[in-house]
N, C-alpha and C positions, 0 to 999 in steps of 0.2 A: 662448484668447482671441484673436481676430481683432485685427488690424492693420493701422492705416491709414498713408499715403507721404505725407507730406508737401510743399507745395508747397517746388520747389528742392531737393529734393533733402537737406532737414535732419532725416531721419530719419524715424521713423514714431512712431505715437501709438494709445491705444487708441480715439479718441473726439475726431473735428475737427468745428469748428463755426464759421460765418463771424457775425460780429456783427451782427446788424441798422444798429446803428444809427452805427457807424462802420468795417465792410466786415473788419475785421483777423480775420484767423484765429487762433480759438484750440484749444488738444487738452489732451486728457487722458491720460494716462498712471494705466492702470491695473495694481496691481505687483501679478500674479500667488501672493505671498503672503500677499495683506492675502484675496484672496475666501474667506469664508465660504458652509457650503450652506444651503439655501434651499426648504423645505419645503410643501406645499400647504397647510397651515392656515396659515401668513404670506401666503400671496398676497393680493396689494395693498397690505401693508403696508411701509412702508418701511423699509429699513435703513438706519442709521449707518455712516457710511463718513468716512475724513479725508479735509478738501480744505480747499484753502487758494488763494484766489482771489490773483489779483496783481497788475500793476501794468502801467497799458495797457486799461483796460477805459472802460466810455461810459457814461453815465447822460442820461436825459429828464425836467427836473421834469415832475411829472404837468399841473399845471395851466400853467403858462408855455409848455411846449414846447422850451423852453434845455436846448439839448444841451451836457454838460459833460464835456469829451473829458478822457484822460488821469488819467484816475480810479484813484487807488492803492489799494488792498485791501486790501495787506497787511499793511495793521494790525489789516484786520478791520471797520474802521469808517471813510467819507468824511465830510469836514464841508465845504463852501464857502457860499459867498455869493451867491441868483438876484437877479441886479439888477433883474429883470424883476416880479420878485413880493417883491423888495426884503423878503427874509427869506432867513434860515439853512437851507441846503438841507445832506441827507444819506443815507445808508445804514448800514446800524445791521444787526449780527448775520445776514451773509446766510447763508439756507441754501435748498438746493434739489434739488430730485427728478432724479434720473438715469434717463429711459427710454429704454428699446433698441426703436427702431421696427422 
């Protein structure tokens, strides 16, 4: 498993990636015991893998454009308030595909 350096020098990561929408960098750590193999009749299929997002992350309501910085995860679920669109704004159950370009 290849390995990325971290900016400053705080170690490395299997998988860094700069935020669009508020610039922080975030990585992933991939624990070499968790990979399973992975056969030609799955291709394109995805696999179940844990991940557990955290805290420090950005959201854009779709329709407002209210960037809501500092978005916690780790509960799994955000709830705030768009003053903009004067309703209850959230994220609910994220999940998401991991591709290796």
């Amino acid at each position: 498993m290849d390995s990325v350096v971290l900016k400053g020098g705080r170690g490395s990561a299997s998988r860094v990636q700069k935020c669009k929408l508020c610039a922080r960098e975030n990585s992933t750590e991939i624990l070499s015991s968790t990979i399973k193999s992975y056969n030609a009749e799955e291709n394109e299929k995805f696999k179940t893998i844990d991940f557990q997002p955290q805290a420090g992350c950005a959201a854009e309501g779709v329709e407002s454009g209210t960037v809501f910085r500092d978005v916690n995860l780790q509960e799994k679920d955000w709830i705030d308030y768009g003053r903009k669109a004067r309703e209850s704004v959230g994220v609910f159950e994220v999940i998401h595909p991991f591709v290796k370009c």
